[in-house]
C-alpha positions in Angstrom: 0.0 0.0 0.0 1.0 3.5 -0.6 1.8 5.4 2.5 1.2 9.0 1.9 -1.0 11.2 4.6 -2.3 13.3 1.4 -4.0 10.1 0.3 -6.8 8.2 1.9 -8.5 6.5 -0.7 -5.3 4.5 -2.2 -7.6 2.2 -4.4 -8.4 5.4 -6.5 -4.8 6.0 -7.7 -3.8 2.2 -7.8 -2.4 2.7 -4.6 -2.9 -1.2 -3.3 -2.1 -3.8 -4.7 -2.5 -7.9 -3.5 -1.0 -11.5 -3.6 2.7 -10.3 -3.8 4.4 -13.5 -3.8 8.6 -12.6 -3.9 10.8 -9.9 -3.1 11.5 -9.4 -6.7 7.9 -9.1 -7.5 7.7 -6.3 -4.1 10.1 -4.2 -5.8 8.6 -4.2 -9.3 5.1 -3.3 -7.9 6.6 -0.5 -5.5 8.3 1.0 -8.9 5.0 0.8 -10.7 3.2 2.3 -8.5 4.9 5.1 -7.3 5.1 5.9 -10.7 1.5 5.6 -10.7 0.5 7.5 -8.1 3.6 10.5 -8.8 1.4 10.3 -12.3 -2.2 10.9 -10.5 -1.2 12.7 -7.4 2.1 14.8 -8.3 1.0 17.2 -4.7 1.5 14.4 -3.0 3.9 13.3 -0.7 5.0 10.1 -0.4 6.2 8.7 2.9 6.9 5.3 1.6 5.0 2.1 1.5 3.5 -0.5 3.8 4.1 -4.0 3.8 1.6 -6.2 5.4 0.8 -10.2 4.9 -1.7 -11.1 2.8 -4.9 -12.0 4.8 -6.8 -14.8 2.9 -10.4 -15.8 4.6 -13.1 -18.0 2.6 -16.3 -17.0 2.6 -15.5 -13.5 3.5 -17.8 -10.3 3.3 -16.2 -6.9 3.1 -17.6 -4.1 5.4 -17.4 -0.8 6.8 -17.3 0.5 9.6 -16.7 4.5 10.3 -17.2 7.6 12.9 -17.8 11.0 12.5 -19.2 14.1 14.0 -22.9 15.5 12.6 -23.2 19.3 14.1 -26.6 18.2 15.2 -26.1 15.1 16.8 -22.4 14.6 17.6 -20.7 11.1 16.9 -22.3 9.0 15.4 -21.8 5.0 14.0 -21.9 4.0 10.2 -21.9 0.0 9.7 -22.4 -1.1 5.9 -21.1 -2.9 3.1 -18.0 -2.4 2.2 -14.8 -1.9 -0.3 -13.9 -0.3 -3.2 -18.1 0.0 -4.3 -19.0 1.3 -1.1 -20.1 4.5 -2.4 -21.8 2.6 -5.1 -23.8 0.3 -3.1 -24.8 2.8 -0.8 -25.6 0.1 2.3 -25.3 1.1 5.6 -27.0 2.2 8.7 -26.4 5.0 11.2 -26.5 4.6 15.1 -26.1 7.3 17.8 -23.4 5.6 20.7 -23.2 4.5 23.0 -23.4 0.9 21.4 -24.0 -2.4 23.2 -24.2 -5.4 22.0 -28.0 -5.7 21.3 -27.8 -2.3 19.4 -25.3 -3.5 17.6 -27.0 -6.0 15.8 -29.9 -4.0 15.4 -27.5 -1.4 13.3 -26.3 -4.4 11.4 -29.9 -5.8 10.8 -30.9 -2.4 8.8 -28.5 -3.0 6.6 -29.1 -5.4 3.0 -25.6 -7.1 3.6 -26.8 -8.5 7.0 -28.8 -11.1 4.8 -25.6 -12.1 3.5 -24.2 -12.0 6.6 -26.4 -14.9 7.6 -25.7 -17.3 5.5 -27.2 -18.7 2.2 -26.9 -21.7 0.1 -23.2 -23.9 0.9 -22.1 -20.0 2.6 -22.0 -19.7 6.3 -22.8 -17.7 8.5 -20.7 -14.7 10.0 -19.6 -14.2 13.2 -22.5 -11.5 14.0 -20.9 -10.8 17.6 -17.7 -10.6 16.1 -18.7 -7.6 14.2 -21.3 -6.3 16.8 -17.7 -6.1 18.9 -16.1 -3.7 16.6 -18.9 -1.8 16.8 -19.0 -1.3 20.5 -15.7 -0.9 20.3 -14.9 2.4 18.1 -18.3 3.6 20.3 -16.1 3.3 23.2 -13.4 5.0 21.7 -15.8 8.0 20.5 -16.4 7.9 24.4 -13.0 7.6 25.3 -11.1 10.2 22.7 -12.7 13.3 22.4 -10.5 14.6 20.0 -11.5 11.4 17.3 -13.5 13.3 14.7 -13.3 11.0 11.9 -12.3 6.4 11.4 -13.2 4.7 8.6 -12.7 1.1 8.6 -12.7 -0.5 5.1 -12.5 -3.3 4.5 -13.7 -4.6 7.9 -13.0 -8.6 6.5 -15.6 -10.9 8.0 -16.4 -14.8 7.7 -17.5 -17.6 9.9 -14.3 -17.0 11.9 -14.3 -13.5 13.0 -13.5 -10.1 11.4 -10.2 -8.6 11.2 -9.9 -4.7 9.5 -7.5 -4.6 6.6 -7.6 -0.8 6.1 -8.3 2.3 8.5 -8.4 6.0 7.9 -8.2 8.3 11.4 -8.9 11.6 12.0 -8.0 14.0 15.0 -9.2 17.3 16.1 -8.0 19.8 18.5 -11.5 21.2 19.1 -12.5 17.7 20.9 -15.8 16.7 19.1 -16.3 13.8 20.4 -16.5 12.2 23.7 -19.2 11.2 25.8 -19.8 14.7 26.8 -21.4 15.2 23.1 -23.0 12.3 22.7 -27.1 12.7 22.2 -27.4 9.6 24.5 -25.8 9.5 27.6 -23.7 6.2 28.0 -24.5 3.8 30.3 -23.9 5.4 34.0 -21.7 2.8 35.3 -20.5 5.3 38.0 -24.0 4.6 40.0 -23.5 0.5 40.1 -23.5 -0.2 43.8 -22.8 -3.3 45.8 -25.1 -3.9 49.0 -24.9 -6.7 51.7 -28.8 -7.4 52.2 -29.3 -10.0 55.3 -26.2 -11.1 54.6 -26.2 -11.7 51.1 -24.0 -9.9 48.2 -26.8 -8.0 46.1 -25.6 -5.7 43.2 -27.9 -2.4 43.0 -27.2 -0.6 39.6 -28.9 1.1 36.3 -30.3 -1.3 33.7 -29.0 -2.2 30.9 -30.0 -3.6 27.3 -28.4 -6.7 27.9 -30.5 -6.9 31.0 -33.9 -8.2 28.9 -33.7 -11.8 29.2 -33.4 -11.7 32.7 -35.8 -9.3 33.2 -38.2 -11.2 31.3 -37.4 -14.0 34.0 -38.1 -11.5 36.8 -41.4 -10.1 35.3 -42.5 -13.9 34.8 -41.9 -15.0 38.2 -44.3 -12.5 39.8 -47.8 -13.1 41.5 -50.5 -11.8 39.0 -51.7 -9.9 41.9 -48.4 -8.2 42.3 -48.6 -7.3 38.4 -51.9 -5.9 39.2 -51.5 -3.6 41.9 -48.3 -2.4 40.3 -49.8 -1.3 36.5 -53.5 -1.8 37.3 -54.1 -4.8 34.9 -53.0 -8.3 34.9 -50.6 -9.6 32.6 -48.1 -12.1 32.8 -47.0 -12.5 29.2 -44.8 -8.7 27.8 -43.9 -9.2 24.0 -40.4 -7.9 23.1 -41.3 -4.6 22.4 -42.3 -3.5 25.6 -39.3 -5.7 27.3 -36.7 -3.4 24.9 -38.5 0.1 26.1 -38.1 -1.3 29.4 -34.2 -2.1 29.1 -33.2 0.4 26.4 -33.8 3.3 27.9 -32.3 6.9 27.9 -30.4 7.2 31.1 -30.8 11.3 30.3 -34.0 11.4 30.4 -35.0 7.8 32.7 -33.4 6.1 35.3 -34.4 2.3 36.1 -32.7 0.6 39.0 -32.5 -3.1 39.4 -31.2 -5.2 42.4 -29.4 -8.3 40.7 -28.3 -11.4 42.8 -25.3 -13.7 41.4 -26.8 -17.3 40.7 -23.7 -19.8 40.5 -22.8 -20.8 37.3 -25.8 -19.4 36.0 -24.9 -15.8 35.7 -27.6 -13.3 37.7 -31.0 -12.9 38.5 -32.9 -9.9 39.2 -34.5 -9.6 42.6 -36.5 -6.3 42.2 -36.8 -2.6 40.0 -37.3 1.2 40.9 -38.1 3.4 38.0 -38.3 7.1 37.4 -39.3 8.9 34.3 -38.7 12.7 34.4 -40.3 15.4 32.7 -38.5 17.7 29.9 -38.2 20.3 32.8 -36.6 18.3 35.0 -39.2 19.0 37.4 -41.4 16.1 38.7 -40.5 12.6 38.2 -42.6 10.1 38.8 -41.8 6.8 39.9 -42.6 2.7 39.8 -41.4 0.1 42.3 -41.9 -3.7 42.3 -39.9 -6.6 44.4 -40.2 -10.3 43.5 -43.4 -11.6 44.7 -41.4 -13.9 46.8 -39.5 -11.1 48.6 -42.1 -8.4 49.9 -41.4 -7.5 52.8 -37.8 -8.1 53.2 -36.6 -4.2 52.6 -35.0 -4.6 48.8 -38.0 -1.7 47.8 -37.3 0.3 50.3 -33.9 0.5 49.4 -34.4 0.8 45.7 -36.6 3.6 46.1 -33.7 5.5 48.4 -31.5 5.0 45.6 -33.6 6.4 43.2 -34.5 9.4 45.6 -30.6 9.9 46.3 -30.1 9.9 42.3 -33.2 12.1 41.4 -31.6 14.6 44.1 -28.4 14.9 42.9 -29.7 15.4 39.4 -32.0 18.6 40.3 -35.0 16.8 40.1 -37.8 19.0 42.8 -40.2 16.4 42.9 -41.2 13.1 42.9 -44.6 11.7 42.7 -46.5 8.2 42.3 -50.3 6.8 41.7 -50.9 4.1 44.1 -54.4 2.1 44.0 -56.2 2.5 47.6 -55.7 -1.4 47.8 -52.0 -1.6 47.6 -51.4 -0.5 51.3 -47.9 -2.1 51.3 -46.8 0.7 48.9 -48.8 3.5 50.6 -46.9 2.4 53.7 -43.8 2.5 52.1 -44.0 5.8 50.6 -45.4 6.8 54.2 -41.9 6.1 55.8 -39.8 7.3 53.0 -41.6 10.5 53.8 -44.2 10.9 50.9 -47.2 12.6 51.1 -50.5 11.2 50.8 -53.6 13.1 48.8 -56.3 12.4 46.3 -55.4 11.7 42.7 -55.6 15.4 41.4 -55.7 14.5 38.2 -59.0 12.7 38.7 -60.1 13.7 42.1 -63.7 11.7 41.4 -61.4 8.2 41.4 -61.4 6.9 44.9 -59.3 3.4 44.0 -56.3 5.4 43.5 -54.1 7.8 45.7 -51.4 9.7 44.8 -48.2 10.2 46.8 -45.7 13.0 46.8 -42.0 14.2 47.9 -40.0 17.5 47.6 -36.6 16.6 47.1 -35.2 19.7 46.9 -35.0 21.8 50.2 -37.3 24.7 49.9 -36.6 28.3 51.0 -39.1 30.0 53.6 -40.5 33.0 52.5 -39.7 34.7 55.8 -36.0 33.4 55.5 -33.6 36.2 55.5 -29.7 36.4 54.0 -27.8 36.1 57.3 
């Protein structure tokens, strides 16, 4: 390959070239193409070449995978076909970071290569969370080098065995654009994962997560219709995977949902219980949604998932925090009792007597009669 910084695209001025097989035949292709590319490129300086072994996969697919920095949105993800027709094809999909795994392959499944990816006919399948990987990966690095303001990775070589990137393009900008200060979604806020000895045992108290969903499934599954009931005011056991993703994949900006998760041996974790808060564009009232394994009532997990969430909601700004509880459901009127709430009527329907409605400042409020001192 031609190794000049004036030239990123080295396929257009026969800048590459493949299956060199002798040292004879390395120095006849470097002549030819310098030649080449003084020919095409004359402002261009050339530092050299670069030398690297052949990489032969069958069954391969060529991709791309690239950064960059909208003035609207800030970094965001390209995943597509790939190679010299990229531009041609025109496949890809965008994605705002940060990426996890299940949003990976969700960018890759908008794309028309991902039913090639799959597998057809005597061709096998890709390694899908091989190239979900290097996806998560440059959304890390977005998150992690501010000043990245452009990668392209093409070809991104993929088969059954993995993917390994033949070609990158970087780069850097002084200003800083990227970093997970400017991303439109905040990144997962790993800084509020907490571990908690409850009665002894090791429980892990922390912000959900897409990969979370299985598992949550499990927990949701597990409780007493009753408990379903008096927490959303219907019945249901069964949740499709829509409402399972909005529950997981949420916008830690703009949500926060806590879970208490309990390590099973061998068989990963389970999840014991869930706070959640959804707060208004103002930042002003949140209101919130607590349920423990049916099995656990009782032992204090809500309790102290709801002091989390008060402790978070404070520290954000957030003044208040409200809840509807149905009349029946004195377990969680009593609970709100002792963290403090207050108990009224439902003001938004003050003719519905099953429900009341529960409220706490959070922020400290300033007596009119309070003087500066």
């Amino acid at each position: 390959k031609i190794l000049s910084h004036a030239i990123s695209h080295k396929s257009d001025v026969g800048g590459v070239r493949l299956n060199i097989g002798s040292p004879s035949e390395l120095r006849e292709v470097c002549t030819s193409m310098l030649a080449r590319v003084r020919e095409l490129r004359p402002d261009a300086d050339v530092q050299g070449f670069t030398v690297q072994p052949m990489v032969r996969k069958q069954h391969a697919h060529e991709l791309i995978i690239g950064a960059s920095v909208d003035p609207v949105f800030g970094p965001v993800i390209l995943f597509g076909a790939g190679g010299t027709a990229v531009e041609v094809l025109a496949d890809r999909a965008l994605s705002l970071p940060p990426l996890n795994t299940p949003l990976a392959l969700a960018q890759m499944q908008r794309t028309r290569i991902a039913k090639l990816l799959k597998g057809y006919r005597d061709e096998p399948a890709a390694d899908m969370d091989a190239i979900a990987q290097v996806l998560v990966s440059v959304s890390q690095l977005l998150a992690d080098v501010p000043e990245l303001a452009e990668l392209d990775i093409n070809p991104l070589l993929a088969n059954h065995e993995g993917a390994v990137a033949l070609d990158a393009r970087v780069r850097v900008s002084a200003s800083q654009p990227a970093g997970a200060a400017n991303f439109a979604i905040r990144p997962y806020p790993a800084e509020l994962i907490e571990p908690w000895d409850w009665n002894g045992q090791s429980v892990t108290l922390r912000p959900i997560r897409p990969e979370d969903e299985p598992q949550h499934r499990a927990f949701l599954e597990q409780l007493d219709p009753e408990d379903i009931r008096l927490r959303v005011f219907y019945s249901r056991r069964s949740i499709e995977h829509s409402e399972l993703a909005r529950l997981t994949q949420i916008d830690y900006a703009r949500e926060m949902a806590f879970i208490a998760t309990r390590h099973i041996e061998g068989n990963g974790e389970e999840t014991l219980g869930t706070v959640r808060a959804t707060v208004d564009p103002d930042n002003h009232t949140a209101e919130f949604g607590v349920i423990v394994r049916s099995d656990l009532k009782g032992s204090g997990l809500g309790h102290r998932l709801m002091e989390k969430m008060i402790l978070h909601l404070r520290a954000r700004g957030t003044q208040r925090l409200v809840g509807t509880v149905l009349r029946i459901n004195r377990g969680m009127l009593e609970l709100a009792a002792n963290l403090g709430f207050q108990e009224t009527d439902n003001p938004g329907d003050p003719d519905d007597h099953g429900t009341r409605f529960v409220s706490l400042e959070l922020q400290p409020t300033t007596s009119p009669d309070a003087r500066p001192g």
